[in-house]
Backbone atoms as SQL, in Angstrom:
CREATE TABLE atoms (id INTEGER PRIMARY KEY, chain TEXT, resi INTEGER, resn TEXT, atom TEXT, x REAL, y REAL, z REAL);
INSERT INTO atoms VALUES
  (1, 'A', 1, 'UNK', 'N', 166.449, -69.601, -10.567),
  (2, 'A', 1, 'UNK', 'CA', 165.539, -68.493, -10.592),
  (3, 'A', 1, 'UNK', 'C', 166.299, -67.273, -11.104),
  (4, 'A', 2, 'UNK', 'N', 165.657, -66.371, -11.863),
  (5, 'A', 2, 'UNK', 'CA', 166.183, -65.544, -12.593),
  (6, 'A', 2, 'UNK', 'C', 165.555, -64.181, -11.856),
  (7, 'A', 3, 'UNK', 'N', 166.669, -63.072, -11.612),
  (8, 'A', 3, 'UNK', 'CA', 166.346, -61.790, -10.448),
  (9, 'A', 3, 'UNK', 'C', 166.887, -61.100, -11.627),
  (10, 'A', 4, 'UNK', 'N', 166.046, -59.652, -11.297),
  (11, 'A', 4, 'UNK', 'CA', 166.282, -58.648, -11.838),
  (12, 'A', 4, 'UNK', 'C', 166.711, -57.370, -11.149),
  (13, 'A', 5, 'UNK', 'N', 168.178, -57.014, -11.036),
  (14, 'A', 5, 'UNK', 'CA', 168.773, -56.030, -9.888),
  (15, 'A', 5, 'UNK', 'C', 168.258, -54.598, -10.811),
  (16, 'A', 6, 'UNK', 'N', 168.083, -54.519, -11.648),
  (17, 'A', 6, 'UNK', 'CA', 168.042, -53.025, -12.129),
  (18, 'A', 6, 'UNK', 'C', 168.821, -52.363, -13.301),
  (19, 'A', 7, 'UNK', 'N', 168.686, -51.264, -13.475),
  (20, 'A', 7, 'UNK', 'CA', 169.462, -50.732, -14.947),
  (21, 'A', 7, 'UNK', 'C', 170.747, -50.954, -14.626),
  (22, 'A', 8, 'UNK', 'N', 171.673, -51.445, -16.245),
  (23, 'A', 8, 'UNK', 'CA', 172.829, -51.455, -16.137),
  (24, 'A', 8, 'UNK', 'C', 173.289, -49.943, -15.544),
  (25, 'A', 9, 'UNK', 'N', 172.928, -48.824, -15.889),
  (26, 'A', 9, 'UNK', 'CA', 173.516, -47.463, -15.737),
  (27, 'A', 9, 'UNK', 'C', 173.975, -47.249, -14.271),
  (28, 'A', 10, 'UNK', 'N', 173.181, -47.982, -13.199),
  (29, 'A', 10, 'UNK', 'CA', 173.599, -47.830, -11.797),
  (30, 'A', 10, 'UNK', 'C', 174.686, -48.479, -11.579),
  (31, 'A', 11, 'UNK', 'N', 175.637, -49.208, -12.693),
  (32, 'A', 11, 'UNK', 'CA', 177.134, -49.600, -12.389),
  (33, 'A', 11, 'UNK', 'C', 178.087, -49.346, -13.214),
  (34, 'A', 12, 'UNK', 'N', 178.195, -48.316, -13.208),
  (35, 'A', 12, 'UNK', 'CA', 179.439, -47.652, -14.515),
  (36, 'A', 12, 'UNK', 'C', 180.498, -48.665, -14.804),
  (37, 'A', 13, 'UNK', 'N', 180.487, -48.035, -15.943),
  (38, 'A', 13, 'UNK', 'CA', 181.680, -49.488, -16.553),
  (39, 'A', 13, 'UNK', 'C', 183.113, -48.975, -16.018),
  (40, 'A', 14, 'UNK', 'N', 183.802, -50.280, -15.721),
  (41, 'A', 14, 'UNK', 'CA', 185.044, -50.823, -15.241),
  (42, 'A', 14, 'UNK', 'C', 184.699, -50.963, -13.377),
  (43, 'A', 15, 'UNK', 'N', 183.719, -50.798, -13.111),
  (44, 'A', 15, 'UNK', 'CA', 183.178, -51.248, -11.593),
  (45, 'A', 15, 'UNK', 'C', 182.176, -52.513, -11.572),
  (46, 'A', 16, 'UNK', 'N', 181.942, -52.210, -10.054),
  (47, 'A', 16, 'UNK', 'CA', 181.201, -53.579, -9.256),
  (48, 'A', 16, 'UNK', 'C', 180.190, -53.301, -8.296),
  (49, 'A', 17, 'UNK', 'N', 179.422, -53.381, -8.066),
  (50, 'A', 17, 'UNK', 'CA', 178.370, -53.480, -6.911),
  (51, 'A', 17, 'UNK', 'C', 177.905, -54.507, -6.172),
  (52, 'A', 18, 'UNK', 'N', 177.602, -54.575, -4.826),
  (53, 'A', 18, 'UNK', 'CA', 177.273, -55.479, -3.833),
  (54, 'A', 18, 'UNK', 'C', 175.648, -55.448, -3.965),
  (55, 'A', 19, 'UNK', 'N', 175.175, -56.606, -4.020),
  (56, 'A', 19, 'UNK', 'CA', 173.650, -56.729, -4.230),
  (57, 'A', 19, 'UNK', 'C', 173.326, -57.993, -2.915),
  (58, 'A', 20, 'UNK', 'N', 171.951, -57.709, -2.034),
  (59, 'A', 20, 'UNK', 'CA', 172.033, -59.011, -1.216),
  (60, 'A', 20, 'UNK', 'C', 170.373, -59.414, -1.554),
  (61, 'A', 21, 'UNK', 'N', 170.236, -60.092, -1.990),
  (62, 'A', 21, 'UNK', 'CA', 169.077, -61.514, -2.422),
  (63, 'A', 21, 'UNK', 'C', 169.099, -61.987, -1.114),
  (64, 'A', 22, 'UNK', 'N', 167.834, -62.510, -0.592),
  (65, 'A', 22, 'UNK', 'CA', 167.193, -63.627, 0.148),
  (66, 'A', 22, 'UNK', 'C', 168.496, -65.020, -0.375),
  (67, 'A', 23, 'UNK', 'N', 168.129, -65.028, -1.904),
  (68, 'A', 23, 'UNK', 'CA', 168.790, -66.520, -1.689),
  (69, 'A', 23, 'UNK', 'C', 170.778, -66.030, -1.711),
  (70, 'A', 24, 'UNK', 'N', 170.849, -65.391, -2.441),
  (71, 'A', 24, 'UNK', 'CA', 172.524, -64.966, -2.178),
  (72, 'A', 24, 'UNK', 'C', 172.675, -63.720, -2.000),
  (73, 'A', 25, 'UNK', 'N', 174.343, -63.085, -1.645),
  (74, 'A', 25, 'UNK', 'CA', 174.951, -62.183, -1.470),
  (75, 'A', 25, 'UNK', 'C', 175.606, -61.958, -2.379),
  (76, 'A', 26, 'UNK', 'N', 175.380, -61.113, -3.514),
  (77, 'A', 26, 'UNK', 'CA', 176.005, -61.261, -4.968),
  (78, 'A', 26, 'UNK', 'C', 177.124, -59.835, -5.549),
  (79, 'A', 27, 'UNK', 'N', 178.532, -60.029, -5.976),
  (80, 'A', 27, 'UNK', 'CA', 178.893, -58.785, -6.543),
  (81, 'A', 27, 'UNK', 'C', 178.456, -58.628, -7.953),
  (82, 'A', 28, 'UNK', 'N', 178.299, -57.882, -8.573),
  (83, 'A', 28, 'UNK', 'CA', 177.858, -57.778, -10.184),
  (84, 'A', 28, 'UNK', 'C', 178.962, -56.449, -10.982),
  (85, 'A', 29, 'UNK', 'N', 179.124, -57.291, -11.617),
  (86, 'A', 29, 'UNK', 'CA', 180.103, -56.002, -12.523),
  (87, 'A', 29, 'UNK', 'C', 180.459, -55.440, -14.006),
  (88, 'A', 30, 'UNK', 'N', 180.644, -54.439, -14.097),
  (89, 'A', 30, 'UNK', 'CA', 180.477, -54.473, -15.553),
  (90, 'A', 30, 'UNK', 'C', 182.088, -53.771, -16.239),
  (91, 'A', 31, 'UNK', 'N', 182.102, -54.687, -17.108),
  (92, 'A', 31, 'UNK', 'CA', 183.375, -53.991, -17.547),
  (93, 'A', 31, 'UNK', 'C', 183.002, -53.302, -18.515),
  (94, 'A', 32, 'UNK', 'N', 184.580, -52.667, -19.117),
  (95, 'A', 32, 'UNK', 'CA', 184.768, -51.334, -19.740),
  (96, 'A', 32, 'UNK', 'C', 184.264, -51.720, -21.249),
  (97, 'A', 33, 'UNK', 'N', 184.060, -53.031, -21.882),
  (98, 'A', 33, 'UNK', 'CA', 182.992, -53.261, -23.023),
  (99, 'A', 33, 'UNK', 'C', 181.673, -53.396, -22.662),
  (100, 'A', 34, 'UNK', 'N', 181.174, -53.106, -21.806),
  (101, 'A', 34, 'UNK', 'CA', 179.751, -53.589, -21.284),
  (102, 'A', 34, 'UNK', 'C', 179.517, -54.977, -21.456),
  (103, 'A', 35, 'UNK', 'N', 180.125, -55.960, -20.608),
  (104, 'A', 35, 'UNK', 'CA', 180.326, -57.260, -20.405),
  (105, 'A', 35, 'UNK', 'C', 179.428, -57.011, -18.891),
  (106, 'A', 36, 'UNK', 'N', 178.471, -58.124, -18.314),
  (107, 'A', 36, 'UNK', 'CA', 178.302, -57.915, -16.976),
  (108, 'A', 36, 'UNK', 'C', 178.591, -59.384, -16.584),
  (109, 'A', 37, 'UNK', 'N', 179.158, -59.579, -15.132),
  (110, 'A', 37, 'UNK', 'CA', 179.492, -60.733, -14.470),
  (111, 'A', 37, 'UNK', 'C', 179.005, -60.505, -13.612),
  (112, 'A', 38, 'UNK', 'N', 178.516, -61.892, -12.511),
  (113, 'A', 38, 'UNK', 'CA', 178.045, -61.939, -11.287),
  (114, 'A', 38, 'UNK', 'C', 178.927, -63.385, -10.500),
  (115, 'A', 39, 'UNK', 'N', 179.017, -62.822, -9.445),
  (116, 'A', 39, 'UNK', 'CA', 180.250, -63.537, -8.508),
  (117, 'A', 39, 'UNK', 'C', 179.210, -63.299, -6.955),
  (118, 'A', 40, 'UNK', 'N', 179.634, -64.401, -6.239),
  (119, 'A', 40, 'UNK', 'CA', 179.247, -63.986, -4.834),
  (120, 'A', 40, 'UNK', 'C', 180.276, -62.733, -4.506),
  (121, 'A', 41, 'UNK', 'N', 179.666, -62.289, -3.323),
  (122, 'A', 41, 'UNK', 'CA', 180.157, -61.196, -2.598),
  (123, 'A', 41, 'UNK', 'C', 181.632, -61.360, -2.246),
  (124, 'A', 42, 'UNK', 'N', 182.198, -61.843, -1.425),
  (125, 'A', 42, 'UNK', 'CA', 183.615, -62.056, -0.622),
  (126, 'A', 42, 'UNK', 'C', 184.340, -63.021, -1.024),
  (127, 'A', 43, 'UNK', 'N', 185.298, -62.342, -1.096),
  (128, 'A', 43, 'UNK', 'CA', 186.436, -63.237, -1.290),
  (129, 'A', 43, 'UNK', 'C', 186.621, -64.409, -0.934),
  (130, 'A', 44, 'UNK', 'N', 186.980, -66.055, -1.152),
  (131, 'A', 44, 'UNK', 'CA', 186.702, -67.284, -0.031),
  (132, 'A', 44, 'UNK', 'C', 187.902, -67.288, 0.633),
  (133, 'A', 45, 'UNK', 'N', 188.987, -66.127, 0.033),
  (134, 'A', 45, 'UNK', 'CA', 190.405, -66.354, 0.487),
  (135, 'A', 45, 'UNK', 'C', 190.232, -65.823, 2.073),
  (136, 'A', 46, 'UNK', 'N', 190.038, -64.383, 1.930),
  (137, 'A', 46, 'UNK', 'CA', 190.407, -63.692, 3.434),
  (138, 'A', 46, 'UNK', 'C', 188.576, -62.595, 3.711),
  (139, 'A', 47, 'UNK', 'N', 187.410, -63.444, 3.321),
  (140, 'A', 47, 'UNK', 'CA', 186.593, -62.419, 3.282),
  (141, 'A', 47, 'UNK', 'C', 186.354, -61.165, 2.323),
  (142, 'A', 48, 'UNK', 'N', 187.417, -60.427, 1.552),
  (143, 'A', 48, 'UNK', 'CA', 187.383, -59.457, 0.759),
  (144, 'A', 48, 'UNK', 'C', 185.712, -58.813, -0.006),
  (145, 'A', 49, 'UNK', 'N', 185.710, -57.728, 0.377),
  (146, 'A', 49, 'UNK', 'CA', 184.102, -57.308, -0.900),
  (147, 'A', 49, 'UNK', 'C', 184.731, -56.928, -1.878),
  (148, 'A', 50, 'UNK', 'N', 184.467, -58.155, -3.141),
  (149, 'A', 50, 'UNK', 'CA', 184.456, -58.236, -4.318),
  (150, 'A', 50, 'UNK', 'C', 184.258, -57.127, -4.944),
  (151, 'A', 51, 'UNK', 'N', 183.099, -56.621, -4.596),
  (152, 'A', 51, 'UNK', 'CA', 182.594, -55.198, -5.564),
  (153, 'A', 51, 'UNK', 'C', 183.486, -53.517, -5.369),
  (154, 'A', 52, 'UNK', 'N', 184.539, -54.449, -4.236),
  (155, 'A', 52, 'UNK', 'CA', 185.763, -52.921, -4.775),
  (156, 'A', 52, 'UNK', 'C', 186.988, -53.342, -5.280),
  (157, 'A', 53, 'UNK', 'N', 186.982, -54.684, -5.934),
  (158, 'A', 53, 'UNK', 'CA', 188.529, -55.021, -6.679),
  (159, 'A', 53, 'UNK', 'C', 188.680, -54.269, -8.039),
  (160, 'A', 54, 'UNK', 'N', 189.237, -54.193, -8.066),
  (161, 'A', 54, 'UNK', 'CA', 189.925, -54.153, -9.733),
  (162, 'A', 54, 'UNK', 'C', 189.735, -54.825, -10.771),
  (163, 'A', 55, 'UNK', 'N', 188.747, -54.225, -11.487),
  (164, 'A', 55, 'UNK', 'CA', 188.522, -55.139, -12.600),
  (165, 'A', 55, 'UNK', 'C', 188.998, -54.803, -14.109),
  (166, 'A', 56, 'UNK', 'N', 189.378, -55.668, -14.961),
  (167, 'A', 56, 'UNK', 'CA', 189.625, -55.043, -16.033),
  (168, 'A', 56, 'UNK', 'C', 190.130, -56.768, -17.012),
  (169, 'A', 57, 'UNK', 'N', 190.023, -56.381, -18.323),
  (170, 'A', 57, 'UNK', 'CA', 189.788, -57.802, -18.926),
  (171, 'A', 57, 'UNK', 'C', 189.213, -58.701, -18.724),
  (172, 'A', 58, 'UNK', 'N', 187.696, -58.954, -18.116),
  (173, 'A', 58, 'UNK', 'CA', 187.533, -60.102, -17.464),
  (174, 'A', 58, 'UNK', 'C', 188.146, -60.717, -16.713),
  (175, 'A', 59, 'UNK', 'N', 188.889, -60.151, -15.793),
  (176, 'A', 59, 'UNK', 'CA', 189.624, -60.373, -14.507),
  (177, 'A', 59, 'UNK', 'C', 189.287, -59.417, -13.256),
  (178, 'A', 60, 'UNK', 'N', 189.089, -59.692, -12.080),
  (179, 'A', 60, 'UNK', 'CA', 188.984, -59.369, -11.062),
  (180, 'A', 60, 'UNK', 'C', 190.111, -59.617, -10.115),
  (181, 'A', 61, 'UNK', 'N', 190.221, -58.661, -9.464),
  (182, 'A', 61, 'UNK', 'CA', 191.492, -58.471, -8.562),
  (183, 'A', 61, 'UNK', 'C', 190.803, -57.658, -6.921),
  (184, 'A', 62, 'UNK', 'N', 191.145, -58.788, -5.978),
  (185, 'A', 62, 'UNK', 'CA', 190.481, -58.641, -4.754),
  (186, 'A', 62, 'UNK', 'C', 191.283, -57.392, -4.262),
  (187, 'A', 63, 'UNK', 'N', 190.267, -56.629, -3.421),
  (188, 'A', 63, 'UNK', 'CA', 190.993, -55.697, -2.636),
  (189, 'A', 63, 'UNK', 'C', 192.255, -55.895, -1.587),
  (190, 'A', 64, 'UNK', 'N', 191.607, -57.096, -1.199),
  (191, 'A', 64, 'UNK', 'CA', 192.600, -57.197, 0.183),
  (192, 'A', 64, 'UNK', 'C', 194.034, -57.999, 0.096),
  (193, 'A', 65, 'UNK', 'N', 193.946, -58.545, -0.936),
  (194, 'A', 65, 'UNK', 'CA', 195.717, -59.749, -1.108),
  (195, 'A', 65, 'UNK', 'C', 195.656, -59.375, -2.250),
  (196, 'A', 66, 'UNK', 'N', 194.961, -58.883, -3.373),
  (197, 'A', 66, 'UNK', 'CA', 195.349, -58.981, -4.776),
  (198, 'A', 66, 'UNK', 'C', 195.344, -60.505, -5.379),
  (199, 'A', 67, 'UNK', 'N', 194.375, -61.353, -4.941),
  (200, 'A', 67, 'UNK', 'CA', 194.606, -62.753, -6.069),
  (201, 'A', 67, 'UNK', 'C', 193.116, -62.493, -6.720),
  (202, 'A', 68, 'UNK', 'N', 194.164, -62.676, -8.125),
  (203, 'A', 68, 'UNK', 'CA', 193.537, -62.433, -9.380),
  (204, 'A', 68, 'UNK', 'C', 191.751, -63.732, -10.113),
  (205, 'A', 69, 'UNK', 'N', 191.009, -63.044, -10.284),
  (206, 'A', 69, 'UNK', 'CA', 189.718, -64.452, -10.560),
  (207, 'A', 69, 'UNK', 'C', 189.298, -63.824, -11.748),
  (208, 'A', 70, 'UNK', 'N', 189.026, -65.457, -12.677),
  (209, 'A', 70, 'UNK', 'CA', 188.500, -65.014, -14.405),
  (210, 'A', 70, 'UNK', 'C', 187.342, -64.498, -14.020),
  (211, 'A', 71, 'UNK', 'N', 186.342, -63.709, -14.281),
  (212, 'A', 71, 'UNK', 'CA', 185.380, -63.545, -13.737),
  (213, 'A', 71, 'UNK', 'C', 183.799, -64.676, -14.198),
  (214, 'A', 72, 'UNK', 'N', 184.531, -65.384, -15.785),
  (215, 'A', 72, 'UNK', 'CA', 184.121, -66.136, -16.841),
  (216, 'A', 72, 'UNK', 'C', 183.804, -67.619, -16.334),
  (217, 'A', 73, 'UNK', 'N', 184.754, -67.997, -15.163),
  (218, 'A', 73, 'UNK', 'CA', 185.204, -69.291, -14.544),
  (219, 'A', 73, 'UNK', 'C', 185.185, -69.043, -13.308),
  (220, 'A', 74, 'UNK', 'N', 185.921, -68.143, -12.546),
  (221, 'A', 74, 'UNK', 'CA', 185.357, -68.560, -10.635),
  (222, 'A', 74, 'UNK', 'C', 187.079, -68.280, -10.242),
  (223, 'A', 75, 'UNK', 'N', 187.588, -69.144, -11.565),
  (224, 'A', 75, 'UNK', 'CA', 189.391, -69.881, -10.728),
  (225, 'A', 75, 'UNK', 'C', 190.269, -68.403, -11.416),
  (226, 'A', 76, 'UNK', 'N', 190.775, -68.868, -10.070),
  (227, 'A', 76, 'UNK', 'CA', 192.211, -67.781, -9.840),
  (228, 'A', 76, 'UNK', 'C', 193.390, -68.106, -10.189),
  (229, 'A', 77, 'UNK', 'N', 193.897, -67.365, -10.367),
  (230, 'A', 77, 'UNK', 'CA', 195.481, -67.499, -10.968),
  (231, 'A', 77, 'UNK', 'C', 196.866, -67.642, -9.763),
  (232, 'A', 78, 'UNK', 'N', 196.941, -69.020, -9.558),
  (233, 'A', 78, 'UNK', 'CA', 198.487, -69.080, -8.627),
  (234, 'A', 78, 'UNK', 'C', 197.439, -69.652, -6.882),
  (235, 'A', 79, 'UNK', 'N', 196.700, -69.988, -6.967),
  (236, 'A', 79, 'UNK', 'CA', 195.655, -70.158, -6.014),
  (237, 'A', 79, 'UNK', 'C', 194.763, -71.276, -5.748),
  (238, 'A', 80, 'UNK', 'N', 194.301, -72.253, -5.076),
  (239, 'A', 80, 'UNK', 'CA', 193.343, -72.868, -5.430),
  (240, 'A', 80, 'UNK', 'C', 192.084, -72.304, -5.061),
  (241, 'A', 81, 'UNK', 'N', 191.748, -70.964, -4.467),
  (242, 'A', 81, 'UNK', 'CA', 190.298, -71.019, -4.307),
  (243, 'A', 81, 'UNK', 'C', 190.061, -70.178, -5.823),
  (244, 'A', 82, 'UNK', 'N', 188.554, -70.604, -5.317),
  (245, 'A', 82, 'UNK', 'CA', 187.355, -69.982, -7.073),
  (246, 'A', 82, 'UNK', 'C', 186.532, -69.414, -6.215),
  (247, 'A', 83, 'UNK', 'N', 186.061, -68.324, -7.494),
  (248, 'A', 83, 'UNK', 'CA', 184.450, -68.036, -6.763),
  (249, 'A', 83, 'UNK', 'C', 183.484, -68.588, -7.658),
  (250, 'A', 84, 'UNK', 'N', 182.504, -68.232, -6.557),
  (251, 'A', 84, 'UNK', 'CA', 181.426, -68.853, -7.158),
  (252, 'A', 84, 'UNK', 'C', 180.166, -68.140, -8.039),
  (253, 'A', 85, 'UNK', 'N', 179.911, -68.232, -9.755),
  (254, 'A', 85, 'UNK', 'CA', 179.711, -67.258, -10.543),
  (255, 'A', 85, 'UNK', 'C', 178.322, -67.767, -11.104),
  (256, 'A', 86, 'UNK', 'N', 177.680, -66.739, -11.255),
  (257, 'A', 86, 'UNK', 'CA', 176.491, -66.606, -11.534),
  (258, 'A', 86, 'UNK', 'C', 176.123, -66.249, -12.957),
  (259, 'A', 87, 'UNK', 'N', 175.509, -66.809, -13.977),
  (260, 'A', 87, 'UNK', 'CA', 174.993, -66.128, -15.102),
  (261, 'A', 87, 'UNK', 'C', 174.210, -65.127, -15.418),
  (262, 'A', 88, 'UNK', 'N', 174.981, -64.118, -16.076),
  (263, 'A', 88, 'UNK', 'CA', 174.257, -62.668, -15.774),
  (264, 'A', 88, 'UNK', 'C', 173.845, -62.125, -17.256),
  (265, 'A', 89, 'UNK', 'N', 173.295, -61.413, -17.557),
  (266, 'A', 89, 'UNK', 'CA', 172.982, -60.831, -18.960),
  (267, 'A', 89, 'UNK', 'C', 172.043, -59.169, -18.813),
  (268, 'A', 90, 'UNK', 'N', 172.489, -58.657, -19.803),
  (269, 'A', 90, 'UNK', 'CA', 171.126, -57.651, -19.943),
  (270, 'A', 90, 'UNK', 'C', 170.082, -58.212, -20.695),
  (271, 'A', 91, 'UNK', 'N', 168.341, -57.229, -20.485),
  (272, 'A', 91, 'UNK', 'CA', 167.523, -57.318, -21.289),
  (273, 'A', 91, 'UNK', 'C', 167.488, -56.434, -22.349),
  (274, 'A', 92, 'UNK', 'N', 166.417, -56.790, -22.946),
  (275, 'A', 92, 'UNK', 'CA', 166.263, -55.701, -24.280),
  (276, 'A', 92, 'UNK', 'C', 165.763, -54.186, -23.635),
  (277, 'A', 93, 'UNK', 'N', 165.463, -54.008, -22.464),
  (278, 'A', 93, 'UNK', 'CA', 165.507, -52.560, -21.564),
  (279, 'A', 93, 'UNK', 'C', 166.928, -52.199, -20.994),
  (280, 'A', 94, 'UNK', 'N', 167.836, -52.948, -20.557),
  (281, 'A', 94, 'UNK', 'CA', 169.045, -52.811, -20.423),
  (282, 'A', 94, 'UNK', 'C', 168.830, -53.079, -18.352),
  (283, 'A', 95, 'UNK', 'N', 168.122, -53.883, -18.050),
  (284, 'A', 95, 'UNK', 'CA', 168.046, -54.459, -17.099),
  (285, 'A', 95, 'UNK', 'C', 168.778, -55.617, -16.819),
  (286, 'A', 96, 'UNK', 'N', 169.990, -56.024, -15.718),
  (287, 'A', 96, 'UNK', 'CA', 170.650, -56.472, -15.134),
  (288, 'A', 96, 'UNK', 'C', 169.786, -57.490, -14.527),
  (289, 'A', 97, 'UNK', 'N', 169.984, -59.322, -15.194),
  (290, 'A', 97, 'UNK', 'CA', 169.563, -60.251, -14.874),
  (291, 'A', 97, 'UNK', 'C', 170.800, -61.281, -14.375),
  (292, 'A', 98, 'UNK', 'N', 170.209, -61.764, -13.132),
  (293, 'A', 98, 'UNK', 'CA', 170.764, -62.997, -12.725),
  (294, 'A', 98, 'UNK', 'C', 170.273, -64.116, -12.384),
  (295, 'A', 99, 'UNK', 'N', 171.150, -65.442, -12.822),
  (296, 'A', 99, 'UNK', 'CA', 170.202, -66.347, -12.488),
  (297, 'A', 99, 'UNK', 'C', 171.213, -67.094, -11.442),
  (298, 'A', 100, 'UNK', 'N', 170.010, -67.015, -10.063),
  (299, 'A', 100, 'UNK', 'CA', 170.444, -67.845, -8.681),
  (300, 'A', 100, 'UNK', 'C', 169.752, -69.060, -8.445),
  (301, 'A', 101, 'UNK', 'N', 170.096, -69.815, -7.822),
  (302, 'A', 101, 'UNK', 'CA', 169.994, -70.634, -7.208),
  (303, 'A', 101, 'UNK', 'C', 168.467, -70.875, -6.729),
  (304, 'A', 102, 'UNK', 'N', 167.652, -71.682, -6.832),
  (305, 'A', 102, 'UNK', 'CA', 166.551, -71.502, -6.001),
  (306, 'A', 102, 'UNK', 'C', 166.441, -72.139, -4.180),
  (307, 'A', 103, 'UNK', 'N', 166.137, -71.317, -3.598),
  (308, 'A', 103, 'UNK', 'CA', 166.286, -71.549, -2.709),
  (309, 'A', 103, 'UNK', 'C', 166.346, -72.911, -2.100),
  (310, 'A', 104, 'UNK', 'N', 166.883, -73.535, -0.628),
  (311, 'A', 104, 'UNK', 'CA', 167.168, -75.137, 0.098),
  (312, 'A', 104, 'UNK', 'C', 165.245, -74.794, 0.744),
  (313, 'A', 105, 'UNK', 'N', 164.591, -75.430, 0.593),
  (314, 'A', 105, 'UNK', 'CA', 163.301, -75.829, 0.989),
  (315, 'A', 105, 'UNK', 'C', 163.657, -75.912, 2.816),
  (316, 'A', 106, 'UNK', 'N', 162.570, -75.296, 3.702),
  (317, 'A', 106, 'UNK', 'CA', 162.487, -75.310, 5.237),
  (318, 'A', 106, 'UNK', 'C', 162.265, -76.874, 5.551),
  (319, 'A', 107, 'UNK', 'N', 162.584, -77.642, 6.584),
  (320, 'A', 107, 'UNK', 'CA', 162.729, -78.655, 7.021),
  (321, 'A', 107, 'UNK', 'C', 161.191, -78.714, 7.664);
């Protein structure tokens, strides 16, 4: 399913923002070419919110230990955890699309 968080302009480039969906908890970010990525929220290492690391080259750098994630791929450098990444794009309005998961059906 494909969500629409809003204008790119509410995330200045070389930052990140925390977005929470029904179906996920998502960081979204845009780098300093107007590239946008979407990653879950926290870190899988120690918890960390994603949406205040350091970003720059298509790399993300967690707040709390500093291990480095492609933002392109999930996997980290010197590490085995990944995150888990979402396909993101603008529209021809410059609206911030992601596509999640559709929800696990109620039992």
């Amino acid at each position: 399913m494909t969500v629409m968080l809003g204008p790119i302009e509410a995330i200045p480039k070389g930052e990140g923002r925390a977005f929470v969906l029904r179906q996920a908890r998502l960081a979204v970010f845009r780098d300093r070419d107007g590239n946008v990525y979407a990653t879950q929220a926290e870190c899988p290492h120690r918890g960390g919110p994603l949406a205040d690391g350091l970003l720059g080259a298509g790399t993300l750098i967690c707040p709390l230990h500093s291990l480095k994630f492609d933002l392109r791929t999930g996997l980290s450098s010197g590490s085995d955890c990944a995150l888990r990444v979402y396909p993101a794009r603008l529209d021809e309005r410059g609206q911030v699309l992601v596509d999640v998961d559709e929800p696990e059906p109620e039992p």
